[in-house]
C-alpha positions, 0 to 999 in steps of 0.5 A: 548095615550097608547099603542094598545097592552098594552090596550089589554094586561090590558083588559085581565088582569082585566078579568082575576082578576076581578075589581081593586080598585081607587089606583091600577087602578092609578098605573096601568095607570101610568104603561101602560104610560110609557111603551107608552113612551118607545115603542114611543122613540124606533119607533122614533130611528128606524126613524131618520127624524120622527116628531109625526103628532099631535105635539102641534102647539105653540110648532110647532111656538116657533120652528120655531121663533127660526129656521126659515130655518126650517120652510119648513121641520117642515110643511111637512110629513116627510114620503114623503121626498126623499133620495136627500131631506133628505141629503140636511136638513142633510148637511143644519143641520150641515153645519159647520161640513162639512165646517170645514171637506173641509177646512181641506182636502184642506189644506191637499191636499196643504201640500202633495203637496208642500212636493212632489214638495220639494222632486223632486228638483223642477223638472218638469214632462212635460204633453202629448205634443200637436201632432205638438209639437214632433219633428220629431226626436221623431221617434227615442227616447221614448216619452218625458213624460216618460224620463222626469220621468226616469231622475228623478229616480235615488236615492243616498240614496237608491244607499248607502244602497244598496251598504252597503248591497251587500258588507257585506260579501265576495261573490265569486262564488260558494259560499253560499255568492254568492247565498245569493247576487243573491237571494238578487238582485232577491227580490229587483226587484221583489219589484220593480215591475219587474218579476224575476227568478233565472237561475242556471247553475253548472259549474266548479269552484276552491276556494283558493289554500289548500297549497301555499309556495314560498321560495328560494332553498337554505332553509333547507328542514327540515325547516318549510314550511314558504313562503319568502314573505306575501301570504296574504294581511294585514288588513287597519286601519279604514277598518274594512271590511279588517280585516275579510279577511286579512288572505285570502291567494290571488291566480289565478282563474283556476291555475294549481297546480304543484311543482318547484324545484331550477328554476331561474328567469327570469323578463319579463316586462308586458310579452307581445311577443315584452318583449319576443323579448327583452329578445331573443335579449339579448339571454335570454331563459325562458324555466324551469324558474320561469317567474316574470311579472308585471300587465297591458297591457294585460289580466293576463290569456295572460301573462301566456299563453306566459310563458307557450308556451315559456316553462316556469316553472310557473309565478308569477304576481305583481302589480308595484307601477309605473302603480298603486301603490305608485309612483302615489300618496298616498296610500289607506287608505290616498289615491286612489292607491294601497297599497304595499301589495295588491294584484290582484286576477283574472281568468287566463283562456286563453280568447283569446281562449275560455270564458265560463265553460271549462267543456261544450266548445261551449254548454250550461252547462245544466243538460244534456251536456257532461262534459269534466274534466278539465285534457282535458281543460288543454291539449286543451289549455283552462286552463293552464298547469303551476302554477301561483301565484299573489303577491304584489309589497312588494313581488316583491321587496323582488326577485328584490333586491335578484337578484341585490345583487347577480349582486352586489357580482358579478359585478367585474367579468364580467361587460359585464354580469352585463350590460346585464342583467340590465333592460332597462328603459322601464322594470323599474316601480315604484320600486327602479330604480337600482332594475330591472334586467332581471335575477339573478346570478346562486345562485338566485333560487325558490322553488314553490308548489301550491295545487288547486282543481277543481269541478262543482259547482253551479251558479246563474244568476238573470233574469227580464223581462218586456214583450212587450206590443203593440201586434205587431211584435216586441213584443218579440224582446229583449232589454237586459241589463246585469251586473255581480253581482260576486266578489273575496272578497267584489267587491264595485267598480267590480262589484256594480259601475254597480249593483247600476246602473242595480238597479236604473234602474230597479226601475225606469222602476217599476216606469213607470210600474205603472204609465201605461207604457208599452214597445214596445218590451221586456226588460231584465235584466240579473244580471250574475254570475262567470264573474270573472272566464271566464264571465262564466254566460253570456257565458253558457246563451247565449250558452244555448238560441242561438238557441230558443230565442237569434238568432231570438229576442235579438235586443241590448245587453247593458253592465255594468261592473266597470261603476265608477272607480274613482271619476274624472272619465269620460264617455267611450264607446265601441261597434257596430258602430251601436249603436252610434246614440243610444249612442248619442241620450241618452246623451241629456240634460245630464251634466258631473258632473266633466266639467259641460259642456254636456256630448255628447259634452264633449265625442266628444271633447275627443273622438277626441283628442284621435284620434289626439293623435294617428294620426290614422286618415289622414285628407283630409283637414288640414283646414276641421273639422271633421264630428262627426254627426251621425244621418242619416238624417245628412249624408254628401251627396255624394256616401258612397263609395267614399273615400272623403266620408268617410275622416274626419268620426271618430269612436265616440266608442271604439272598443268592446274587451273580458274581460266582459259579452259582450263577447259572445252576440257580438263576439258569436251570432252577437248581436249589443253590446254597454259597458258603463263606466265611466273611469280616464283618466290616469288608465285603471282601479281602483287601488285596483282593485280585492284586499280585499280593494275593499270595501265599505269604499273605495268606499265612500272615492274615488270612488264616495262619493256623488254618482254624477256619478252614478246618470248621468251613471243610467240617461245615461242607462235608457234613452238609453234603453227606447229608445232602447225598445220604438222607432218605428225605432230602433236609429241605424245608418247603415251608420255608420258601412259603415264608420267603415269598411271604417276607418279600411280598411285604417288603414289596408291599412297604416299597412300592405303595404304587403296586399295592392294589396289583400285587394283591389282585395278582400274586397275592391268590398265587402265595395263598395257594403255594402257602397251603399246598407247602402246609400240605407237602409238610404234613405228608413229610411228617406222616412218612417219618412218623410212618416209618419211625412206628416200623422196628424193621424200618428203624433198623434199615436207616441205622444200618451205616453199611446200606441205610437202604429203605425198604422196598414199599418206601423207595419210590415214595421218598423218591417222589417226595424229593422229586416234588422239592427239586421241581419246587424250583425248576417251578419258578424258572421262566423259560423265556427269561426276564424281559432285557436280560432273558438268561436269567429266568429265575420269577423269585430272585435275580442278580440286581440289574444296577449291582451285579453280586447282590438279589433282587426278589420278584426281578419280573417286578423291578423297575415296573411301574403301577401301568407297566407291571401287569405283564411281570405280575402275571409271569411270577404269579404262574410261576408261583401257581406251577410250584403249588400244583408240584407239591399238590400232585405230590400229595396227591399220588402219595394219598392214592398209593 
């Protein structure tokens, strides 16, 4: 049929032209049909389900013989079809292409599947467990379902290309290098989904000294100025790293400068007071000498710091092959230890006296602070006043074997001489045993210069955040969790054993992020800046926050510092008492890689020898096990005060020393503090420590090669902050810090018999009232889970993994019981510190004035004698008392709630 407007069109035109003739009327019909034609396909294509009413019916039949399924469709009008009809005929019409399209979504489905239950080991991740199914220990840890995520986390081919990454160059602080490695820190964990910022802090900091000469007196003065032994350390084949710092001259973080001119030496052994002492029992003086002492036993800063006091002329530090060197096995590069060139760079700031930036002593080193120069750090005994040089053992050996011959020229001549200054055999290491002798002959004499300059200068503390979530009162309270990320030269081992941990961390909590965790109170992640030089990061943050924010909010401080050290290396841990059921708690389900036994007990068993060993604990029975539960619900019954009580206790955790960014949340602001590490047994640390061969290429060839430790040390971390951030009742046992106070208040009783009768007098009322408030605290603790595990409503609350939140009638009592743990040791902070280090103002443990990185417990009673002790007696006793009446009050106002 022709089109309407087209017949309109064709009348207008033939009035316009008149009649047409027979064979132009056929051409115009033709025309106007198949412009009908074409206006019929375009309303059909606008209309997909569109079907012409007057179709031919034996067309209509031979379409339907040929698809009877559509016989339905072809009877009706189309027009009246809804959505739900028209996508049925659809899928009816083209039903193979849907089949064929679901079959391929299924069988891709199953493929990523399997490739994702290939790529978690065949791990588990557990479901939500039924309310009843949590334990009631589950009062104390994060919940399941996300531990079970956290232990899975842990990469070591990500943990290898980011160790590549943060050794490749040398980052020490102060430097553009070091600002490069925290910004690098900042961006990996922004990616991880944590929200990070760069904290800046300009301090004062030295570089390698711009003149450094050793050489005998006897030189012509003419000659050039040429130093008698390497002040440097040669490159290592198939260590590439080493050659691009082989000419780095090694020296002393914050040394004096100064000249010595013709001064003896004098051997001092690891120059400790008892090596001293030594030395005056042979009438030997070391006033205007040269000192020469070897590394170990105590902080370097210290071995310096008892020169300076007995007047010494300057010290030279070397690194004997007998602690760490070649009389211990085969050198880097064919084995661990030390090669006899190497060298040990490190800070000599006096760290048993202050910590921190010298220019800003007990404040924060902001903007606006009072500087001091470093000329008054100096006089006030911070830094020191003579110079001091690290040098190898080669170098060493060089000075021995000059001062024996000199002994050898004049041994026929006064034997007696010659006998008295040979070293007894503990003074003798790994060297050439006939080598040591405490002095040489008159004609053994050193020339020393040294130029050192000192300057503020900027550094960089990396700082992430997850808040707390919940809205409840503990939101703001802060779990942190602090490594340094600074290095003398590369630092694979010091500091990245425990960057690499600190990162797989934060990516493991970026994970849970996403998968909709979020924390009861704050994490932080601290990456600091300048450990190396004094923990100076930490310190000023710390000094900075005090008031506003750390005081009131940080809970814990978790620390990692050298957290692998060797290969065979096995768990250490040193901290509050308070923290060791968190310690032990984390452990579950965890395997020493090295034993293959589980990690808690294989700790215990160790921790126990090493208590034997040094028979520091007298059993009450030789036939009683020790006790070594320290969950509180397992307490042995019986009054905490009573000395049966306490007999067969042993403390799991090593007394907290200085040397790391522990230092001043513990022994400052009174933050419960815990340091992890994995150790050798037989070496306080590793043998290459703070030289140019700490690099990646030793890492991977005897530190951890297949990153095993790593990947427990980064399970072990997590699952304790997790645990730390996300228990309704913080897993901090208080009775343990009774049997603390109680454990080394006889050791004190066993060693200074002379205070026997003032240590029962004053402190022993103080440890009966904190023993019986601790008893107390623990029982209410116990009422409350007991309370709670009796409400099904209050099961399902701490089961819940989205929430856990507590209910409303219980938020402010948990909250003020983990208050009461946090004040426990804010209690024992006196705030005028202790007499002639007044930093450090923690009563129950202190850095060893004499050591530096070892503890010392009761620091107020060290050093005192029966006449002087009154005064210190007094301070830690009140301490003691304050910590009591924390835990009384908190008793208290739950009973009236």
């Amino acid at each position: 049929m022709p089109a309407e407007g087209a017949s309109t069109e064709s009348a207008g035109l033939q009035t316009t032209l008149g009649e047409l003739s027979d064979d132009e009327q056929i051409i115009d019909d033709f025309v106007m049909d198949v412009e009908s034609a074409e206006h019929e396909e375009v309303v059909q294509d606008r209309l997909p389900f569109f079907r012409r009413n007057e179709e031919d019916s034996t067309e209509r039949g031979a379409v339907a013989v040929r698809h009877p399924k559509r016989r339905s469709r072809l009877s009706g009008n189309p027009f009246r079809e809804s959505l739900k009809s028209r996508v049925f005929w659809c899928i009816r019409d083209h039903w193979r292409i849907w089949a064929y399209t679901a079959l391929g979504a299924l069988a891709l489905s199953l493929v990523l599947l399997l490739l994702s239950r290939w790529s978690s080991s065949g791990e588990r991740v557990p479901t939500d467990a039924p309310t009843d199914a949590l334990s009631q220990k589950a009062q104390f840890m994060g919940h399941p379902y996300w531990h079970a995520l956290l232990l899975r986390a842990p990469d070591p081919k990500r943990m290898r290309n980011l160790l590549h990454r943060l050794t490749s160059e040398p980052h020490m602080s102060g430097t553009h290098a070091a600002k490069r490695t925290a910004e690098l820190i900042r961006d990996e964990w922004v990616a991880a989904g944590i929200p990070a910022q760069i904290e800046t802090f300009q301090v004062l900091l030295g570089s390698q000294p711009s003149h450094l000469v050793i050489r005998w007196s006897e030189t012509d003065p003419s000659a050039p100025e040429t130093s008698i032994m390497d002040l440097t350390e040669p490159s290592i084949r198939g260590d590439a790293a080493t050659e691009a710092v082989s000419n780095a001259t090694t020296f002393h973080g914050y040394a004096a400068s100064g000249k010595v001119r013709s001064a003896p030496i004098v051997y001092v052994n690891y120059g400790r007071p008892e090596d001293y002492a030594e030395l005056e029992r042979r009438g030997i003086n070391v006033s205007g000498k040269v000192v020469l002492v070897r590394y170990g036993q105590l902080f370097r800063g210290l071995k310096v710091f008892h020169a300076q006091v007995r007047q010494a002329a300057a010290v030279l530090i070397y690194s004997d092959p007998g602690d760490d060197g070649a009389a211990r096995g085969s050198t880097y590069p064919d084995g661990p230890w030390r090669p006899a060139k190497a060298v040990q760079r490190g800070s000599v700031q006096f760290n048993a006296l202050c910590v921190g930036d010298p220019s800003t002593p007990g404040y924060g080193s902001t903007e606006a602070a009072p500087r001091r120069t470093y000329e008054a750090a100096v006089r006030e005994s911070c830094l020191p006043s003579i110079p001091s040089v690290p040098i190898s053992a080669a170098g060493a050996e060089i000075l021995f074997r000059r001062m024996h011959e000199s002994w050898q020229r004049a041994g026929s001549k006064n034997d007696t001489l010659v006998s008295l200054m040979t070293a007894p055999e503990a003074f003798r290491g790994g060297l050439d045993s006939k080598l040591y002798v405490l002095s040489g002959n008159d004609d053994v004499r050193l020339d020393l210069e040294v130029v050192h300059e000192y300057a503020l200068k900027p550094i960089y503390n990396v700082i992430g955040v997850i808040p707390g979530a919940h809205g409840d009162l503990e939101s703001d309270k802060e779990i942190v969790f602090g490594n340094h990320h600074d290095a003398w030269i590369y630092g694979a081992v010091d500091p990245h054993t425990g960057t690499l941990v600190q990162m797989e961390s934060v990516r493991a909590f970026g994970a849970l992020l996403r998968r909709g965790w979020r924390p009861r109170r704050t994490l932080v992640f601290a990456s600091w800046d300048a450990e190396e030089w004094g923990t100076i990061g930490s310190v000023e943050h710390v000094e900075t926050n005090l008031e506003s924010r750390i005081r009131g909010r940080t809970l814990v401080y978790v620390n990692a510092d050298v957290i692998v050290s060797g290969s065979t290396a096995r768990l250490g841990l040193a901290g509050s008492p308070l923290l060791t059921q968190a310690a032990e708690q984390a452990m579950r389900g965890l395997t020493d890689p090295i034993t293959s036994k589980a990690l808690v007990e294989d700790w215990k068993a160790r921790r126990q020898q090493a208590i034997d060993s040094e028979r520091a604990l007298q059993r009450s029975s030789p036939n009683e096990a020790p006790h070594l539960g320290t969950d509180f619900r397992d307490e042995p019954p019986g009054p905490l005060h009573n000395r049966a009580a306490t007999a067969n206790w042993i403390p799991l955790l090593d007394l907290l020393g200085g040397g790391s960014d522990h230092t001043a949340f513990l022994h400052h602001a009174g933050v419960s503090s815990l340091d992890i590490g994995f150790d050798e047994l037989d070496h306080p640390s590793y043998p290459v420590y703070h030289s140019i061969y700490d690099d990646e290429a030793y890492f991977l060839g005897f530190t951890d090669p297949d990153f095993r430790l790593h990947l427990v040390a980064t399970q072990l971390v997590s699952t304790l902050l997790l645990d730390l951030v996300d228990a309704p009742l913080l897993p901090m046992n208080v009775t343990d810090y009774a049997h603390w106070l109680r454990y080394h208040l006889r050791l004190l009783e066993t060693s200074r018999p002379d205070l026997l009768s003032v240590v029962q007098q004053q402190l022993q009322p103080a440890m009966d009232a904190f023993a019986g408030a601790a008893q107390r605290f623990s029982a209410q603790r116990m009422l409350t889970v007991a309370q709670c595990w009796a409400l099904r409503e209050c099961r399902a609350a701490l089961s819940d993994r989205a929430s856990r939140r507590l209910l409303d009638r219980d938020v402010a009592k948990y909250a003020a019981l983990n208050q009461a743990l946090m004040n426990v040791e804010r209690a024992l902070i006196h705030s005028d510190g202790i007499p002639g280090r007044s930093w450090y103002r923690h009563t129950a443990v202190a850095p060893h004035p004499d050591k530096g990185y070892s503890a010392v417990a009761f620091p107020f009673l060290y050093g005192s004698t029966a006449t002087n002790a009154s005064q210190g007696l007094a301070a830690t006793a009140a301490a003691i008392q304050r910590a009591a009446r924390v835990l009384e009050e908190c008793v208290s106002q739950w009973l009236m709630s």
